[in-house]
Each structure stands twice: as C-alpha cells, then as structure tokens.
C-alpha positions in Angstrom: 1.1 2.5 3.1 -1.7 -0.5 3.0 -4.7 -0.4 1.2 -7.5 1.7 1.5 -11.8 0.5 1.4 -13.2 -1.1 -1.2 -15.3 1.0 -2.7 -17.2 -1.3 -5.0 -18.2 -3.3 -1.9 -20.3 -0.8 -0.4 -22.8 -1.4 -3.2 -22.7 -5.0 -4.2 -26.4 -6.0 -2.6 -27.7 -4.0 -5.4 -29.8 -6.5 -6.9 -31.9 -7.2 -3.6 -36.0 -6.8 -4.4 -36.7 -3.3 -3.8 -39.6 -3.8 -1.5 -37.1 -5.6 1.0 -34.5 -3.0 0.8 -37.1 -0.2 1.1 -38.5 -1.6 3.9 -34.6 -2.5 5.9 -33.7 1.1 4.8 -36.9 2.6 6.4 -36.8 0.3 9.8 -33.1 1.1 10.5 -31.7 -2.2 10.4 -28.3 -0.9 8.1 -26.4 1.8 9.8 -24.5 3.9 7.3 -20.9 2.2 7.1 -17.3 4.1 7.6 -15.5 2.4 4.5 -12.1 3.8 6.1 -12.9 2.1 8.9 -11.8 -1.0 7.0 -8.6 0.4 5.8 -5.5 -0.4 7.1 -6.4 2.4 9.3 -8.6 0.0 11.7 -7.2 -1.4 15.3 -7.7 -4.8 13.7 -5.9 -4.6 11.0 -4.9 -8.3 10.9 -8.4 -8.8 10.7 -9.2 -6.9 7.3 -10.3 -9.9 5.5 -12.6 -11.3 8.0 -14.0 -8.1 8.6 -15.0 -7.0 5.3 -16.6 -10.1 4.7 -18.5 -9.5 7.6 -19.3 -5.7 7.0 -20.3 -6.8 3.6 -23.1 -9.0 4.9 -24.8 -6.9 7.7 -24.3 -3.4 7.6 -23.1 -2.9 3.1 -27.5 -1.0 2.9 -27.1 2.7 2.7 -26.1 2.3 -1.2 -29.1 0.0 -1.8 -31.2 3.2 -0.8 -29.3 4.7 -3.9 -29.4 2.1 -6.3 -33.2 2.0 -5.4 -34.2 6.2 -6.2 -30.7 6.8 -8.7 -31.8 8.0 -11.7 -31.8 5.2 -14.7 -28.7 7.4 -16.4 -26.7 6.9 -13.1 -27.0 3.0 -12.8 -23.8 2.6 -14.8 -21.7 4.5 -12.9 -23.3 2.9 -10.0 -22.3 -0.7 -11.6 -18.8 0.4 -12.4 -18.7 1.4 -9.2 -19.5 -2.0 -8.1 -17.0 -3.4 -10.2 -14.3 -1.6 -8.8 -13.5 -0.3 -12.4 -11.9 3.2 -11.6 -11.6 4.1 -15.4 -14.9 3.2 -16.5 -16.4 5.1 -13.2 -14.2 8.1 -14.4 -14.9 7.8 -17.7 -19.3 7.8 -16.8 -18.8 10.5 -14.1 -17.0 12.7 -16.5 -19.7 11.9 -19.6 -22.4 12.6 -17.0 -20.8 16.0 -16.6 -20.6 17.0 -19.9 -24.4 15.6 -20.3 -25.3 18.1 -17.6 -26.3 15.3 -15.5 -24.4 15.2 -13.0 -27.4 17.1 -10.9 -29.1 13.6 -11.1 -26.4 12.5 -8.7 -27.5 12.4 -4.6 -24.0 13.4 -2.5 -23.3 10.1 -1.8 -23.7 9.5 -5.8 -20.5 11.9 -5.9 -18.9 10.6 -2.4 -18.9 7.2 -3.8 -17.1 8.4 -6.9 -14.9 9.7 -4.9 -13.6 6.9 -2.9 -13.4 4.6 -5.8 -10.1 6.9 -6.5 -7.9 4.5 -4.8 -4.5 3.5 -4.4 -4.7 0.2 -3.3 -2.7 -2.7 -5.1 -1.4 -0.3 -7.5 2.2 0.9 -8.4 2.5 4.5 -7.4 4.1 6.9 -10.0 4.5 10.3 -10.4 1.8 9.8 -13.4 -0.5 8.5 -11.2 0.0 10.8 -8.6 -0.8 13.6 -11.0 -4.0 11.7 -12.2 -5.1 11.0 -9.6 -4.7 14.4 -8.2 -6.1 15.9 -10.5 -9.3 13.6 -10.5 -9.7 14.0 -6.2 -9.8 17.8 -7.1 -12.4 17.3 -9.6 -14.5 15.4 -8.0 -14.8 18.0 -4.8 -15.3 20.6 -7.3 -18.1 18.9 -8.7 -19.9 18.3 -5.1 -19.5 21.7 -4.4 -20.7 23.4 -7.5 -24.2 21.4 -7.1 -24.5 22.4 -3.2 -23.1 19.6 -1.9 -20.1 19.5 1.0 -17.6 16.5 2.0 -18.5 15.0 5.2 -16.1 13.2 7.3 -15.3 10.2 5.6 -15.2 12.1 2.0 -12.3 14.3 4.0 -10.6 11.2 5.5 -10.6 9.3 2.4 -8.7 12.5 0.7 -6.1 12.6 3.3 -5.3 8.8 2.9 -5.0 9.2 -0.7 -3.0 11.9 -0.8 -0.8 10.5 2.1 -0.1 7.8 0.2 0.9 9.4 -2.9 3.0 12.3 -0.8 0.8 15.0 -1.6 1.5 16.7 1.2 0.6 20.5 0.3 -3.0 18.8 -0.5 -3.5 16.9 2.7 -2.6 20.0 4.8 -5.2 22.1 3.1 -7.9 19.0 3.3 -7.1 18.8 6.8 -7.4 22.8 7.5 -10.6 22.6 5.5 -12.4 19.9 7.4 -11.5 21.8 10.6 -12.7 25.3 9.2 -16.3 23.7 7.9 -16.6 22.6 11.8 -16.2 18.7 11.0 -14.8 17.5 14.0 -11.8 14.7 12.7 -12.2 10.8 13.7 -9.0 7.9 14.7 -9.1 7.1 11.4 -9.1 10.8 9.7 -6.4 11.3 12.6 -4.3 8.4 11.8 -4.3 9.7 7.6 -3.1 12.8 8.8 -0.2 11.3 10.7 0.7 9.0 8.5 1.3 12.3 5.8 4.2 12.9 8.0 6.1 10.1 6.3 8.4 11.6 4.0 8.5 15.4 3.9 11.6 17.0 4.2 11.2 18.9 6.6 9.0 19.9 10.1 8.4 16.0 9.9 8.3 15.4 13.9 7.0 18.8 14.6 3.6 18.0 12.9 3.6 15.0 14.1 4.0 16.1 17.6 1.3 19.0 16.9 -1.2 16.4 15.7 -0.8 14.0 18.5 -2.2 17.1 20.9 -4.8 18.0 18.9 -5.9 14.5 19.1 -5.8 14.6 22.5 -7.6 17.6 22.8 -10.4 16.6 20.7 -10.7 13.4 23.4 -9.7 11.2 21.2 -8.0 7.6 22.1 -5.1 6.5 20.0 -5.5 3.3 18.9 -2.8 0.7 18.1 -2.7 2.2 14.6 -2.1 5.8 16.0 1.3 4.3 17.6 2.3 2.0 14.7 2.3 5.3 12.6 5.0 7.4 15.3 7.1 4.0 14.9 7.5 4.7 11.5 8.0 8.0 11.9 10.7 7.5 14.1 11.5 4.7 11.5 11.8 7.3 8.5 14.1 10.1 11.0 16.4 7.0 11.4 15.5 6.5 15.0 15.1 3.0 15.3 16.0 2.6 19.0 13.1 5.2 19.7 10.4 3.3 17.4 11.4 0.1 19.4 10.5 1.7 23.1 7.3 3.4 21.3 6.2 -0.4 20.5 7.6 -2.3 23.6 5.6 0.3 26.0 2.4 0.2 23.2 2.4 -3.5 22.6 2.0 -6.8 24.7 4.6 -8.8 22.9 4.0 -11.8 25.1 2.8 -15.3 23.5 -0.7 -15.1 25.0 -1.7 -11.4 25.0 -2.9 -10.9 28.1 -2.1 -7.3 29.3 -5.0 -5.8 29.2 -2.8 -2.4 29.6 -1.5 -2.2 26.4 -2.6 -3.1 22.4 -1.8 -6.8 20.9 0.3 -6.5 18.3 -1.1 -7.0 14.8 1.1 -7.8 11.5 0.5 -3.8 10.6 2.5 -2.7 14.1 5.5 -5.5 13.6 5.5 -4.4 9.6 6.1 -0.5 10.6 9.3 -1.4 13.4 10.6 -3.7 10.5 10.1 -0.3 8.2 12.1 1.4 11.3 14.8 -0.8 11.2 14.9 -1.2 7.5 15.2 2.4 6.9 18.5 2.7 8.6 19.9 -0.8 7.2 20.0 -2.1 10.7 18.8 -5.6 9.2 20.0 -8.7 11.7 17.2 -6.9 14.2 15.1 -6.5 11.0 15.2 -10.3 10.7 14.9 -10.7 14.7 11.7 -8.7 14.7 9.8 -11.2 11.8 11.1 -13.7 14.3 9.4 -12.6 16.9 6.5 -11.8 15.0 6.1 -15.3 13.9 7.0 -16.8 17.6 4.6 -14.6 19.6 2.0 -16.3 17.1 1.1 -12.8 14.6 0.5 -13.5 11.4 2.7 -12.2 8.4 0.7 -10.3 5.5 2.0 -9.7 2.2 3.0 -6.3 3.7 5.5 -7.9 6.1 7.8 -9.8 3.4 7.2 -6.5 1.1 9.4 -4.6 3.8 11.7 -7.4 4.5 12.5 -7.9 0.8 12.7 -4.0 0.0 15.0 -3.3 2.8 17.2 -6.4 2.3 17.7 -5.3 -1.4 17.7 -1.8 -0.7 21.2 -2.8 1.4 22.1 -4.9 -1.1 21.7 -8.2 0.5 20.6 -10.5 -2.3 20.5 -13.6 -0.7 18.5 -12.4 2.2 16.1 -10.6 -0.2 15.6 -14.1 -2.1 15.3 -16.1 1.0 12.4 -14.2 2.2 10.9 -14.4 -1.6 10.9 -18.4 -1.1 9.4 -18.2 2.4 6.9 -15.9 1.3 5.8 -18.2 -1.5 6.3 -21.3 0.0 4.9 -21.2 3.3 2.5 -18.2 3.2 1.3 -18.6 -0.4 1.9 -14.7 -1.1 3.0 -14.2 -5.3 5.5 -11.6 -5.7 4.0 -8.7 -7.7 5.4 -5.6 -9.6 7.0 -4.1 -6.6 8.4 -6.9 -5.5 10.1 -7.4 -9.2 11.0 -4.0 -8.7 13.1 -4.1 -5.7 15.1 -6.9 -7.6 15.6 -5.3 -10.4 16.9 -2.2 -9.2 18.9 -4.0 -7.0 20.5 -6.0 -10.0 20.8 -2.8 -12.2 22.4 -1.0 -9.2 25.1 -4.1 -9.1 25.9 -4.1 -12.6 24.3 -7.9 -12.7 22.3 -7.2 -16.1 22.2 -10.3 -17.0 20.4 -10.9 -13.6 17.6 -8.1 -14.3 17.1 -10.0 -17.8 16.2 -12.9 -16.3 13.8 -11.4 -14.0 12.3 -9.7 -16.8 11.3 -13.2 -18.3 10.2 -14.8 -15.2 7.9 -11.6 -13.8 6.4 -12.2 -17.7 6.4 -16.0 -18.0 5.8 -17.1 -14.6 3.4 -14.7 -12.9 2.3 -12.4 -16.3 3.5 -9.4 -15.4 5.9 -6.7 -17.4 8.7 -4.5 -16.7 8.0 -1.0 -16.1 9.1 1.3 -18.5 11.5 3.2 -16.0 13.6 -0.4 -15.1 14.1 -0.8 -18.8 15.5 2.5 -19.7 17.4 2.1 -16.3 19.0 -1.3 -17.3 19.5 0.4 -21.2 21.4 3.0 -19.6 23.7 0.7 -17.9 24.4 -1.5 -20.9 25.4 1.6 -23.0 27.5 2.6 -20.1 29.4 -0.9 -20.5 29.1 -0.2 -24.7 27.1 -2.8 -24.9 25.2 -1.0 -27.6 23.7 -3.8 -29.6 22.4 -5.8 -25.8 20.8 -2.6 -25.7 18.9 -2.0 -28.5 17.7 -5.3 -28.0 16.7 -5.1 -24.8 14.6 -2.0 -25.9 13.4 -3.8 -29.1 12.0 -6.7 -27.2 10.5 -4.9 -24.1 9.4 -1.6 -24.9 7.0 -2.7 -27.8 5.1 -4.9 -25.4 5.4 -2.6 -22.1 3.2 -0.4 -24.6 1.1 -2.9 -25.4 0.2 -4.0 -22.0 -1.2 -0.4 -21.5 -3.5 -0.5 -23.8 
C-alpha cells in the first residue's frame, strides 16, 4: 500500500512572524487541511508530488495557530514533528507524559502525534507492526484520558495504518468506533477501510461488498481510488479476469482521455491490475498492462516497477525481474531500495544461487548504502548449512550480522 501524509509538512511555516499568522488565522484565509487527502488515497494520485507542494504553500496554517499559543515545553515535539523524526516525537511525547505535561497539549497537539506514526517508505515487520501498534493505541488513550476525541481524519489515519500493516481486528473496531461516536466516514476513510480487505483469510469479498453499500448509502461517490482498491481485491482472490472488466468499465484507457463517463487512469489504478495479475503469476499480461500504461501516456512511479519486479521474482523469472530493475533506473531514475533487494534475494535463496544473494549483499551496501535484513541472512545461513557449507556460513554471519547490528543503532 503507498504512502500515507506527511506529517511534518503540516507544520513547516512555523517560523512565520506571529502577527502575520495571527492575523491569516483570524481572517480565514487557511482552511484546516485533510493530510489523508494527500495520501495515496486521493483521485490524483499521479499528482502527489505536485500537490503537496502546492498544499504546502496555501492552505499548510492551522498548525501555525499551534506553534503560536503551544506551551514553550511543547515546541520540541512540535519541531520533531516538523522534522519528520518519528522517534524523537515518541521519545518527547512520551517524556511529556511522564512530566505530567501532556495537559499542555491542544487535540491537534495529540492528533499531530498521532499521524506522525507512519508507514511510509519503511520496511514492514512484524516488529514494527507491534510498535507501532502499540504506539496508535497509546496515543488515543492519551487524547481520551485528557477529554479529548479523534475526529475524522485521526480515525482515517488509524485505519490506513493499520491497513497497511494487516491489523485487521484494529481497523474493524476503529471503524465501528468512528460510526458509534456519530462521525459520519469520508472517500478517503472509506477507501482505508476497503483497502483492509487485502489479505485476511477469510470474509474478504463479503466486507468488501458490505462496505461498498454503506458507502453508497451514506451518498457517497467512489472515486477512481475506490475502484482501484476492488481491482486488487479481485487481484488478491486470484481473479484477474474480474479486476480487468472492473478497470476497463472504470477507466478511459484511450490515449487522449476524453470520456468524460468514466475516471483517467493514474499510475495508482494500472499499479493495482499489475498487482491482479501478478498475484496469480499470469505475467506476459502483467508486462502487456506497463505497456499500455506507458502507451496511453501514464506515468510509472516507483510503485509500478515495485510490483513488476516482486511478481517477476516471486515466479521466478529472473531475467524479467532484472530487466525491469535496468529500466527503472535507467529511464525513470527510480534507485532500488530494501524491498526491492529483498525480492532478489529471496528469489536467489529460494534457487539455491547463494553465491547470487552474496553479491547482492555487497552491491545493496557498496552501491546504494544499504544492509541486509537480519531475516535474509539467517535465511541464506540456513541454506548454506543445508548444502554443509558450514564454514561459508559462519562467515557469512561473521561479516553481516555485526554490522546489520550496527546499522540499528
């Protein structure tokens, strides 16, 4: 799942004079912004970019209110928060707490923390998941226990993060909570929920089906993001012939858009039929969707070559996977990150080539700075001393498991 907001850019005019901001605040001029708006959840998700850049200029002013009556003990948090430092905003929230200052925190002091507990550009473990859990959890309980409630974008913020990490017990009682404190749901609090259905074992299309009503009976209008998320539902239930008429009736795949009936496509909508047909290893229409992606003029995102190169390597089609590394580099200027090394990896572990994961070891460190996860390395030990290569293996733990360690701290 893509990215969610920014957190840290919803308070990055914090140095404007305080007379100016007072006065912008008190005439109106900055509406309040919806951050998920600006997820990957938005109709224009092609568009994120531009559009941040854009929201960051014009409408970024409720947290100047903030900075401007905060409480001198709170301007840290609210800088680390600016930063987009999720450990040092933990680490001020939580001293605040034990301080018993946390009542010198307004609730969107708390509702900011709470959206700088993000997912985005990060490798998902089950570590993580559990922090992170753990931290969402906290954070409510905090808000509560000094009067204050989650609004909207506080509930739809929860729901993408825990959709993304599979928390699906969570989401459901965030999304029965919202509706019992009489918050009526948003598209973008909608399209969280949906996407949750991704992955759970079971009542998968029946909840999907049961949101996709109540959406309609709140009167609310899919958007293009709403049907991207049923193709990859029908994408994970292996039903890739389905998820291709849901985005040929949805989408105007034509080279110059102009059916005003139905949604242009964006890279977010091609990226979840590539997932579709990924998922059930049909990948020569895999490749024939990025080609028509690229001829009907949509742009690819790092997104696009992430599911291209998972799915080829998932299938074990190396050479595919590696061609679509080189195009990605070469001609969109996209860097392969952790995940990307991952897929490789596994791949090569999975095909006894260990001599092949080695070498990807050195050029994810040399090349591009990045390490091995611990996992891939006991992975790839366990396959050496499956061959009795015992002394390859100890050496392969001597040499990466020191500086894996390293790296974390």
């Amino acid at each position: 799942m893509p990215g969610g907001p920014s957190v840290g850019k919803l308070v990055f005019r914090i140095f404007t004079p305080v007379s100016r901001r007072l006065n912008s605040h008190l005439k109106g001029r900055y509406p309040s912004p919806d951050p998920v708006k600006y997820s990957a959840f938005s109709t224009n998700s092609n568009k994120i970019i531009s559009t941040r850049n854009r929201h960051k200029r014009e409408t970024l002013n409720t947290e100047d209110r903030l900075r401007v009556v905060a409480h001198k003990r709170v301007l840290p948090l609210l800088q680390a928060i600016l930063n987009e430092d999720i450990e040092a905003v933990w680490y001020l929230y939580k001293r605040l707490d034990g301080e018993d200052k946390l009542k010198l925190l307004l609730p969107e002091h708390h509702s900011l923390v709470l959206r700088s507990i993000n997912v985005k550009n990060r490798l998902i473990d089950e570590e993580l998941k559990t922090k992170y859990t753990k931290r969402l959890i906290y954070v409510v309980g905090r808000m509560k226990a000094y009067g204050y409630n989650p609004d909207v974008r506080d509930y739809t913020h929860l729901l993408y993060v825990f959709g993304s990490i599979k928390k699906y017990r969570e989401c459901d009682k965030i999304w029965n909570r919202m509706r019992e404190s009489g918050i009526k749901p948003g598209i973008y609090a909608y399209n969280c929920y949906l996407y949750s259905c991704l992955g759970r074992n079971t009542g998968c299309l029946e909840l999907a089906s049961d949101i996709w009503r109540n959406l309609q009976k709140d009167g609310i209008n899919p958007n293009a993001v709403t049907y991207a998320v049923m193709i990859r539902i029908y994408g994970y239930l292996k039903l890739p012939d389905g998820a291709r008429q849901i985005f040929d009736s949805t989408f105007d795949i034509s080279e110059e858009h102009k059916n005003a009936s139905k949604f242009t496509p964006t890279a977010y909508s091609f990226n979840s039929l590539l997932y579709a047909y990924g998922q059930s290893g049909e990948l020569d229409k895999m490749k024939n969707t990025y080609e028509l992606m690229v001829k009907v003029k949509v742009m690819p995102d790092f997104n696009t070559f992430d599911e291209l190169i998972r799915w080829s390597c998932e299938f074990k089609d190396l050479e595919g996977a590696k061609e679509y590394n080189v195009i990605m580099q070469e001609q969109y200027g996209f860097q392969p990150n952790i995940t990307i090394f991952n897929y490789f990896i596994k791949l090569a572990i999975n095909t006894g080539r260990t001599t092949f994961a080695i070498e990807l070891f050195k050029e994810m460190k040399e090349k591009y700075n990045l390490f091995p996860i611990a996992k891939m390395v006991q992975k790839l030990h366990a396959k050496m001393r499956i061959r009795k290569r015992y002394s390859d293996a100890q050496l392969l733990v001597n040499e990466w498991i020191p500086q894996i360690v390293t790296r974390k701290q």
